[in-house]
N, C-alpha and C positions, 0 to 999 in steps of 0.2 A: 116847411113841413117838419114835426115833430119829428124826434128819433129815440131810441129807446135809450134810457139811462144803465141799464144793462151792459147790451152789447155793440149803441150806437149804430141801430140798424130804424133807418128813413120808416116810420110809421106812417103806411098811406090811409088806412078809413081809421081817423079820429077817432071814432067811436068805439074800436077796438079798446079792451079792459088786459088784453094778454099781447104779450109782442110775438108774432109771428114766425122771429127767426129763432130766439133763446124763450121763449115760451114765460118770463116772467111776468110779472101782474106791470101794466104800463103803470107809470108816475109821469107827474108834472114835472115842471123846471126844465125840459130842453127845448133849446133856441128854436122857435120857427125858423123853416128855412134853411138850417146846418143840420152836417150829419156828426157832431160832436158833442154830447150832451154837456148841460152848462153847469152842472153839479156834481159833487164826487159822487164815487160808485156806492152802492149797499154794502153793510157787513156783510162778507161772507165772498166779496170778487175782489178781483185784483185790474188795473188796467197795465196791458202791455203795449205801448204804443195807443194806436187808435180801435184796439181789441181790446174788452174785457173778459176775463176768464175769469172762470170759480178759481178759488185759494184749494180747493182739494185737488184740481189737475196741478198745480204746481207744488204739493205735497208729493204727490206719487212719480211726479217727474225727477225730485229731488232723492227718493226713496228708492228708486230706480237706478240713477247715476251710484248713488252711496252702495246698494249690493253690486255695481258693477265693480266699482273700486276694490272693493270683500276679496270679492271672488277673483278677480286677477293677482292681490296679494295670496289669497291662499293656493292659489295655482303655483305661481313663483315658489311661492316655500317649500308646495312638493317636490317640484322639480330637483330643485337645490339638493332637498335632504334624500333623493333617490341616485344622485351620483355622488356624494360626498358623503354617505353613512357608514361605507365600508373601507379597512385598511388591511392591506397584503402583508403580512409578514415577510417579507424576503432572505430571513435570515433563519426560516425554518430548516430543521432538517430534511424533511420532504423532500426539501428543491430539489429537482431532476441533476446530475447532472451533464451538462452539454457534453455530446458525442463527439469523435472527429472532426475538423471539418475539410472542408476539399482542398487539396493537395497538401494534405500533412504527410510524414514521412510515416509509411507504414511500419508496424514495430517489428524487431528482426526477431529471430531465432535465438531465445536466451542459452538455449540449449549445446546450441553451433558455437565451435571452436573455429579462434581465425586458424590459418597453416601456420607450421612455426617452421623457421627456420632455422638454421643451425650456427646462423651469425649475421650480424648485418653486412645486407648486401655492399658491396663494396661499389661508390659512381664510377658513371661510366665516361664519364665527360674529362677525365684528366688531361691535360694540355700534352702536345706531343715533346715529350722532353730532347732540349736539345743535345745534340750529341758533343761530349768533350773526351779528349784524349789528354790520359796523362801520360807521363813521362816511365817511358819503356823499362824495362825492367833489366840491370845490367848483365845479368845471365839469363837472357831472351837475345841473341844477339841477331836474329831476323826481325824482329820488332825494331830493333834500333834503326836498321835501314827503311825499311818501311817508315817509321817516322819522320825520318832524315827527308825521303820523298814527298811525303805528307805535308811539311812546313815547307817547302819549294814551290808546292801545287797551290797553295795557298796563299804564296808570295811573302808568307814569311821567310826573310832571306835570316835574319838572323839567328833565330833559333835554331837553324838546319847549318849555320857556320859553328854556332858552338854544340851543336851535334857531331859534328864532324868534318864540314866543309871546310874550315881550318888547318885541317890536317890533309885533306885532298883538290883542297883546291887554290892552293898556289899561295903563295904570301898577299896577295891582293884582295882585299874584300870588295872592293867596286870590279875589279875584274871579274872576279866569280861570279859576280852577280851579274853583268853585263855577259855573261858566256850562255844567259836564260834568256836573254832578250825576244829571242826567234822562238823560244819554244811556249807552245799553248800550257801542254799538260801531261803526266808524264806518269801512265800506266807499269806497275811493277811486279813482279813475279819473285819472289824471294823464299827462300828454304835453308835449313840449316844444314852443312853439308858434317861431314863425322868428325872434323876436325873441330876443338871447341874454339872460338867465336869466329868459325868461318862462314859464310853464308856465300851461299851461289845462288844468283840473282839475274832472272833476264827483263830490259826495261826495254819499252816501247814510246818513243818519245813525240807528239807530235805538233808540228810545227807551223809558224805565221800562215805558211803557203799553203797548208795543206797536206803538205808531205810525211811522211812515218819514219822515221830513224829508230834503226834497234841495238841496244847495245846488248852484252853479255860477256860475267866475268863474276869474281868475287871481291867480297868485303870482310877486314877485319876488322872485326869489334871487341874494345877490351874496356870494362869501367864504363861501360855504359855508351860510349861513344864510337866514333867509326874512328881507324888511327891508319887505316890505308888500304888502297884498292886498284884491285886491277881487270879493268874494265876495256872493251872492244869494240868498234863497230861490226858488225855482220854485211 
């Protein structure tokens, strides 16, 4: 069975002068029996495959693709040049400028004076100073004895012998000392009596056991020191 050199379409009545499916004038030259004609196409088609087409649908195919391409390019370009045409100054003077922001320090009273004082305050933190004693004053001659008991309560035995213990208490310095053994601690009552450096004096003395011994009596004091005394139990 013929087929059209056209568009290779099976020509059934022979006699046909026009091909039924692309309408062209039929021609000779295709194979009885095949649907592929056995000759190239006319001027004016193109074959794709086992399809012929006219040369003007693959013009306008072509013509089609290319304004696609166009017009995507010029799509893109406006895009571009509608966020990239403009630039901000930021170094205008215009700029605002930024207020506060949250938890800044509100601005004080330029106006407002701090309190003034009238010197700086002095701290309060001084260390409790320790207490020292110095050496009595030779015409204070109740201070003498007081001191004299002072270095004994202390157990300074020496200072209280060259106070005066030397003078009253025996040629023995380990004796004198060893006459304190029993006693704790030794509260004193002392006054300057009218005569100058007599002092009358009453002590309360008390002891290892527990017990209170009291003495009472006077002390003289010359130069600073005790130089003799006479002293009682009650």
């Amino acid at each position: 069975m013929p087929s059209c050199t056209h568009c290779g379409a099976l020509q059934e009545d022979a006699a046909a002068t026009l091909c039924p499916n692309c309408g062209m004038p039929r021609e000779s030259g295709t194979a009885a029996g095949t649907a592929q004609p056995a000759a190239d196409t006319r001027h004016g088609y193109v074959r794709v495959g086992t399809t012929v087409l006219p040369q003007w649908l693959l013009w306008l195919m072509a013509a089609l693709l290319v304004a696609g391409v166009v017009t995507a390019v010029v799509l893109s370009s406006s895009t571009d040049s509608s966020y990239g045409g403009t630039t901000v100054d930021v170094s205008s003077s215009d700029t605002p400028t930024p207020g506060p922001t949250i938890g800044s320090v509100p601005p004080t009273d330029l106006t407002s004076s701090p309190p003034a004082y009238g010197g700086t305050l002095p701290p309060t933190d001084f260390p409790s100073p320790t207490p020292t004693y110095s050496s009595p004053s030779p015409d204070n001659a109740s201070a003498v004895v007081e001191e004299y008991y002072r270095d004994i309560n202390a157990r300074d035995f020496s200072s209280a012998w060259d106070l005066g213990g030397k003078n009253i208490g025996g040629n023995s310095y380990t004796q004198w000392v060893s006459g304190y053994n029993s006693t704790v601690t030794i509260s004193l009552s002392a006054v300057d009596s009218g005569s100058a450096g007599q002092v009358s004096a009453v002590l309360r003395a008390v002891q290892t056991d527990g017990s209170v011994r009291v003495y009472q009596g006077t002390y003289t004091v010359s130069g600073g020191e005790i130089i003799s005394a006479s002293i009682k139990e009650r």
